[in-house]
N, C-alpha and C positions, 0 to 999 in steps of 0.2 A: 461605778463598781458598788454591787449592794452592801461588800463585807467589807472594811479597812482594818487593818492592825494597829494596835497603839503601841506607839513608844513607852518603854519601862526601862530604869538604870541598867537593865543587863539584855535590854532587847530594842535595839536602834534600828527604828523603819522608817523605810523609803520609798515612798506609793507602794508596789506591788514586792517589794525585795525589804529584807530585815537582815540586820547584822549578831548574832548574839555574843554580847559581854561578858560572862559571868563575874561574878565577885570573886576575890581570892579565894581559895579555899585552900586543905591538907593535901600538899605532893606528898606521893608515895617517893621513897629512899633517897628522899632530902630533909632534912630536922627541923627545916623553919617554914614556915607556912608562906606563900607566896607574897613580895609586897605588892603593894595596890600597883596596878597596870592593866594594860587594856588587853592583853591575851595571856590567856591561860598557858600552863606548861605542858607537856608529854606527861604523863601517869600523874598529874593532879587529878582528886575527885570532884568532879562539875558540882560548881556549887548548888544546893537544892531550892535557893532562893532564885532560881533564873525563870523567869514567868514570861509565857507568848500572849496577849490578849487578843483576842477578835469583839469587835463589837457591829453591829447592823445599822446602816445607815440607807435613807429611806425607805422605800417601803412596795410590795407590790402592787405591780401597775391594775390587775383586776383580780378578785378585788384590790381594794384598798386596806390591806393589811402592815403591819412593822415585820420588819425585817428580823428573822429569831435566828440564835445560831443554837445549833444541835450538836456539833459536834467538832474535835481538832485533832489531827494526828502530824506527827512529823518524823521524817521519813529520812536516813543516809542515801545520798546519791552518789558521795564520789570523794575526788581529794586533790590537789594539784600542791605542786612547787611553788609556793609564795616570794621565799626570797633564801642564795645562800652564803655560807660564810665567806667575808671576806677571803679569807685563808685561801680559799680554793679559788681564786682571783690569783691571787698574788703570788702563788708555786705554782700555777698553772695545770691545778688540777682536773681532769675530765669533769665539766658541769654535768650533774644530773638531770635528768629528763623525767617527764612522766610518764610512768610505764602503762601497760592496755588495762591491768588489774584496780586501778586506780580508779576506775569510770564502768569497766567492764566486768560487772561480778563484786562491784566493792564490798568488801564488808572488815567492819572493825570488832575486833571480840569480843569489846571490854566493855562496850555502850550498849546501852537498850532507847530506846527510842519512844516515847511516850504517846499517849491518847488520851484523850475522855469524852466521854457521852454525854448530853443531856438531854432533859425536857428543854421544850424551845425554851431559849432564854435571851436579853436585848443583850448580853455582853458573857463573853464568858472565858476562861485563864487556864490554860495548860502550865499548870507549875512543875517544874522540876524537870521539862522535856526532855534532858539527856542525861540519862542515870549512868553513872561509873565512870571509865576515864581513857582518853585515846594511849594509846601503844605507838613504839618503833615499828610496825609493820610494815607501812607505806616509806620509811627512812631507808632504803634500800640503796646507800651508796655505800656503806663500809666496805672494808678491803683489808686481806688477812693473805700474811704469807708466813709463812717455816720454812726452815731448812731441815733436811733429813742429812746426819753425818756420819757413817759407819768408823769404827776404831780401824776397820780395814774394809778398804772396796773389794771387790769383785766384780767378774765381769754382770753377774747376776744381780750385786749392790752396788747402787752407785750412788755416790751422795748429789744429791738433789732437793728441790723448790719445790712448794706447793703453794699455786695461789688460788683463794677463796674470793670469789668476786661475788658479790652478794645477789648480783642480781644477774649477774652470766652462765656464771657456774664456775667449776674447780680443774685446777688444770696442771701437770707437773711437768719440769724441767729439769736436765740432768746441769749439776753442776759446771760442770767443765764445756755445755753450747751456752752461756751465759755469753752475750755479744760484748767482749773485752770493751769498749766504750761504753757499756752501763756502770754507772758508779752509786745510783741509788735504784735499786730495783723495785719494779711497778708491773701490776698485771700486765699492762699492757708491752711489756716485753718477753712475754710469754707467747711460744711459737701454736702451731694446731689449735685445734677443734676444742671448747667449753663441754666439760660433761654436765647438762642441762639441771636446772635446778628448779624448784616453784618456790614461789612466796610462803607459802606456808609452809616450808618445811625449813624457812631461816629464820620467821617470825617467831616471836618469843611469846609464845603462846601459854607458859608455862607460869605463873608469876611467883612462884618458887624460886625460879630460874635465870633470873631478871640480871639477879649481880652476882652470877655465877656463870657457868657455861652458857649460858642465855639457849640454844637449843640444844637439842641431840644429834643436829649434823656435824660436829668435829667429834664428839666421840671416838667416831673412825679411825680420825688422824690422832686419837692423844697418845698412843704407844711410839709414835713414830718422827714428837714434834720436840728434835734436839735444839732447836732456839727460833727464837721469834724475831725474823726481821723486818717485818711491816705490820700496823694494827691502826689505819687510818677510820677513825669514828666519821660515821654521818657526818655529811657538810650542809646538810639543810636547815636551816636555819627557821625556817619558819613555813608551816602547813598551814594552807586553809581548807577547812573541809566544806561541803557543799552539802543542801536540804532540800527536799521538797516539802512546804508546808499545804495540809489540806482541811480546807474549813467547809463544813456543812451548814446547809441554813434553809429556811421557809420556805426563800423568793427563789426566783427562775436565776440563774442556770442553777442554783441549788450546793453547787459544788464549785467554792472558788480554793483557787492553787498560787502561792507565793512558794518565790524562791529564796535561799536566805546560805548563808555565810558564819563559819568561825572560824578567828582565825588561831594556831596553836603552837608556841614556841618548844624548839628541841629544848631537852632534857639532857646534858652529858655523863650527869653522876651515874646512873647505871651500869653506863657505857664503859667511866672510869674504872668501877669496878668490878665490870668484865674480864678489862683489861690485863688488872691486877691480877685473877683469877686465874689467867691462861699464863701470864709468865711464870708463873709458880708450876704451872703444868711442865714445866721444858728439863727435857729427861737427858740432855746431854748426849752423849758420842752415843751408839747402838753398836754392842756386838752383834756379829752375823749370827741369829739363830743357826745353832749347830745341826748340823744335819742336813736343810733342810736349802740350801744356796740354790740347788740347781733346779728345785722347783717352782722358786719363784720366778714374779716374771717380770722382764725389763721394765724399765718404766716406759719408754717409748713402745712397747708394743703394739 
């Protein structure tokens, strides 16, 4: 190979494949800076001291020239499920999977992705390759349910479940078909068809919004969310996200490609106070808008 990469504290290679470490740095809506360890958090800022090096080694075969590199960019390829929590082991909860956006179309909002140019040179250092900092995006297992409870039902109200599957979509259930042998209720006792959803419209895109309603898709439901009885947070515990690194240079093929790895642990405090957020939302019993019973429409419709 004309190009090899070097190992640096925050960038571990391996012939054609590199791992990147960064140093601690400043997590967003945690108050103490990360201690030393080998992956970084969810919304920490990439530290700027993380450097890729290429350097040239031998030289072209006609002529007889050194091997210059010109140039490095590195590039988001994707993301996968590294490892998850216990927890969801031991209550036997639905394991997450990785979904097609992961690999297909990925993109993370918060990162820029680095380059540089140069005059041919024998060695040369992409520092700071990933500016800003990964998101819940890709954390797409949480699970939200309410109850809707009128001061008086009607045939038109009927108190009823709404669950929010993050990655299925939303789906409602009238109180009273609740299968009498459910005793802690979960999406997946929920009858019919998921009203479809996209990633980006549950991704917290907003970072205003982070440790507050996180997006704008329950807005819908905050009128209608008399108490909160499930708010299970991401069970993924740990993401690796995946690169293509591409190094320019003199010699023939001219264009050599590593692939490379980081790896990035969940973040709960946001999440926590999320949480916090929406139970403060929960509006108690609903009177039946006056007036208006017989236009609305079943929930089973």
């Amino acid at each position: 190979m004309p190009v090899q990469l070097v190992t640096t504290p925050s960038c571990i290679v391996t012939g054609n494949t590199f791992k990147l470490v960064p140093a601690p740095n400043y997590v967003k809506y945690v108050e103490e800076t990360r201690p030393m360890g080998i992956y970084p958090w969810l919304y920490e800022i990439i530290n700027p001291s993380t450097v890729i090096t290429a350097i040239g080694v031998g030289g072209c075969p006609e002529p007889n020239f050194p091997e210059l590199i010109t140039g490095i960019r590195i590039e988001g390829t994707g993301c996968s499920i590294l490892k998850i929590a216990d927890v969801a082991y031991e209550q036997g909860y639905p394991i997450p999977q990785n979904i097609p956006e992961m690999t297909q179309g990925f993109s993370e909002p918060f990162v820029e992705y680095g380059s540089i140019v140069s005059a041919p040179v024998p060695s040369l250092s992409l520092v700071n390759p990933l500016i800003g900092y990964y998101s819940e995006k890709y954390f797409h297992d949480s699970e939200w349910i309410f109850g809707t409870f009128y001061e008086t039902e009607t045939e038109r109200l009927k108190n009823n479940f709404t669950s929010v599957d993050l990655l299925r979509g939303w789906r409602k259930m009238n109180l009273e078909d609740i299968p009498p042998e459910v005793d802690q209720l979960t999406s997946e006792d929920f009858p019919g068809q998921y009203r479809q959803l996209e990633v980006n419209k549950l991704a917290v895109l907003d970072p205003t919004l982070v440790e507050t309603k996180g997006t704008d898709f329950f807005d819908q439901f905050e009128p209608e969310i008399s108490l909160w009885v499930r708010m299970k947070p991401s069970l993924i515990e740990l993401m690796q996200y995946q690169y293509l690194l591409t190094v320019t240079h003199t010699c023939p093929p001219f264009v050599t490609t590593f692939t490379g790895t980081m790896d990035v642990v969940n973040n709960w405090t946001p999440t926590a106070n999320r949480i916090g957020y929406w139970l403060d939302r929960a509006v108690g019993f609903l009177p039946p808008p006056p007036g208006v019973e017989s236009l609305l429409p079943g929930v089973n419709d």
